[in-house]
N, C-alpha and C positions, 0 to 999 in steps of 0.2 A: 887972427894975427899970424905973421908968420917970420921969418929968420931964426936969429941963432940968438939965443942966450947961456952965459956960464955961470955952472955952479959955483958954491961957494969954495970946492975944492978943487976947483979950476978947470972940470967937464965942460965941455962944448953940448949942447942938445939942442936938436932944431922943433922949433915950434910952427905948426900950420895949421890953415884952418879947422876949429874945433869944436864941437859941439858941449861944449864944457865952459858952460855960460853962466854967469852970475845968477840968470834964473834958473837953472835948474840947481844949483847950490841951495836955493833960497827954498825950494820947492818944499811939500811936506811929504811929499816921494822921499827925498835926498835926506831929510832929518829920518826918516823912519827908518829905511834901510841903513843908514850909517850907524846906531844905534845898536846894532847887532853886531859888531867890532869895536875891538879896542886900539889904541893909540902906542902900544908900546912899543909896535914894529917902527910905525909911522914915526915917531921922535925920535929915532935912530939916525934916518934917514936925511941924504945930502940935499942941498934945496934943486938937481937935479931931479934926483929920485922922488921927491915929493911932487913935484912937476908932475912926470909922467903918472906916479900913484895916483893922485888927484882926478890926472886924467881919465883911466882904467874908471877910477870908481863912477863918476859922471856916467861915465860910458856905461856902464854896469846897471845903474839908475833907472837909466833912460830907456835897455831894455829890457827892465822888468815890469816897466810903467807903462809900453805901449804894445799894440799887438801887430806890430812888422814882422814880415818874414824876415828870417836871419840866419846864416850858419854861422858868423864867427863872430869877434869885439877886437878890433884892431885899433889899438892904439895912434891919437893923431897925434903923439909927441914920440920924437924917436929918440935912443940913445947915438950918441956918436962920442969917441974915446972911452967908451967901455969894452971889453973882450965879449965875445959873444956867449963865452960861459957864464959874466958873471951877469948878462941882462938875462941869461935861461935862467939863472938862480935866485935875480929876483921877480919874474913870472912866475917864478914856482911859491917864495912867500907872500907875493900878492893870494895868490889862489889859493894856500890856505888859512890864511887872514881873514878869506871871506865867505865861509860856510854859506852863509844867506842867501850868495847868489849861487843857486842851487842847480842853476843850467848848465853852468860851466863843466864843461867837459875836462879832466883831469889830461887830459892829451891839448898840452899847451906847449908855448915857447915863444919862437920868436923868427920874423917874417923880415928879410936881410936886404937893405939895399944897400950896396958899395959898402962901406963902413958901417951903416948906420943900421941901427935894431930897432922893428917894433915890436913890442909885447904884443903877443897874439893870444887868444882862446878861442878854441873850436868848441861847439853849442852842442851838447847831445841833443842827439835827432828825435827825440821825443819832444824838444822844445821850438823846435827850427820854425814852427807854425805858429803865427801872433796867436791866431784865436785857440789852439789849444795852449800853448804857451800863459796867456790869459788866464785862463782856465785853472792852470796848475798857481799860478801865483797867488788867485782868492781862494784854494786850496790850503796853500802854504799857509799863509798869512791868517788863517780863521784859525787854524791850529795852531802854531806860533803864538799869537796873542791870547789865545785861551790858558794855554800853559803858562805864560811870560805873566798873568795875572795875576796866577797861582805863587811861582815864586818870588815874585816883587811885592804879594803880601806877608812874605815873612820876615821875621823880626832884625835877624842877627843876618851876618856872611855865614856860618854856619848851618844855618836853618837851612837859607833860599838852597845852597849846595845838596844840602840831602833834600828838598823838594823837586831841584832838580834831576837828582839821582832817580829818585823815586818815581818819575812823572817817566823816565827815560826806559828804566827798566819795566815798567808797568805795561808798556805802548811799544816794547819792542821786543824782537827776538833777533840772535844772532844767526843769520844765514847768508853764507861767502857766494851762493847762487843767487842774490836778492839782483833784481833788474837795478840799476844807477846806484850799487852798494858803497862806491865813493860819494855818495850827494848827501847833502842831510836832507834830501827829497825823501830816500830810501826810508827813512827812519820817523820824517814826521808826517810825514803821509800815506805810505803804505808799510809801515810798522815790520820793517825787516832789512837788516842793514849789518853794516862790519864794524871795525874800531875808527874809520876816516867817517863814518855817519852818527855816529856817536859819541865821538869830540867836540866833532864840530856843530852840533844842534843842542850840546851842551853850555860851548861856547857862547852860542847866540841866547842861550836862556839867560846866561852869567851877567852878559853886557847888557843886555835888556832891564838887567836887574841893577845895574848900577852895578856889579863888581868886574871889574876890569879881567879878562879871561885871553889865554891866547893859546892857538892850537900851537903844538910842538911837533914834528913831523920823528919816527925812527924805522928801523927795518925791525921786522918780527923777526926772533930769533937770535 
């Protein structure tokens, strides 16, 4: 598709063609990773902004599911009549809304034509290769699901929260030198990470769990 559609609070946002197709909505890739977020950000948000969200995540999906080469995830819906601060501001709660996708390089923003903004993410270069990239994802995912088992079988919101705690602190150690210590790569896979890798793989155990979870972002100190 492509032209211009308006939000409901009266944004202009140009639409072109997209890889963010009914089937891969439908896919059991797109249920699974979605799964690992919650919706609090997202009901916020102007049917603009849902637009473009929607987009990212497709995007997101598609490459975690395939093994192409890639360095970046450049959004095919743009903003137009937004400031360019506030489309950096929401690439920035897109990313950490979405612990899961564990590639994403924390040096994000937005790729400027005339007016118009696309959300951008640059790939850490550890993932830039489909087939190691591959590699790291049946990675993730073995681990994720073995723990996500553990706290989805307990009782109460209470319970799954200190299962989670417990599964978190057990499997990790705090080290500010850890290789991708922003990723909850750092944390579920090679068990060494900061306070951005252990919210965030907190997060994704909560939502997996059926309890609604959402990273908070602040400055230490």
């Amino acid at each position: 598709m492509s032209g211009y559609a308006t939000s409901d609070d009266g944004m202009r946002f140009a639409l072109s063609e997209s890889i963010h197709t009914n089937a891969i909505e439908a896919s059991e890739g797109y249920d699974y990773w979605e799964r690992m977020d919650s919706d609090y950000i997202y009901s916020q948000l102007s049917d603009m902004e849902q637009a473009v969200w929607d987009d990212l995540e497709a995007l997101c999906v598609e490459y975690a599911e395939n093994s192409e080469d890639c360095e970046k995830i450049k959004a095919t819906i743009c903003f137009t009549g937004m400031t360019k601060e506030d489309a950096k501001e929401f690439v920035k709660v897109f990313y950490y809304s979405h612990p899961q996708y564990f590639f994403l390089s924390n040096s994000s923003g937005v790729s400027v034509s005339g007016e118009s903004y696309y959300p951008l993410f640059y790939i850490y270069e550890e993932f830039r290769n489909g087939e190691a990239r591959q590699s790291a994802v049946a990675k993730f995912k073995s681990q994720i699901n073995t723990w996500s088992d553990a706290v989805k079988a307990c009782d109460t919101v209470v319970a799954k929260e200190k299962m989670a705690l417990e599964i978190i602190a057990d499997h990790t150690i705090y080290d500010s030198a850890a290789l991708l210590n922003q990723s909850s790569y750092s944390l579920v896979c090679e068990g060494k990470t900061v306070c951005a890798g252990y919210c965030g793989t907190f997060a994704i155990l909560m939502n997996m769990a059926g309890v609604e979870t959402q990273v908070i972002t602040g400055i230490a100190g």
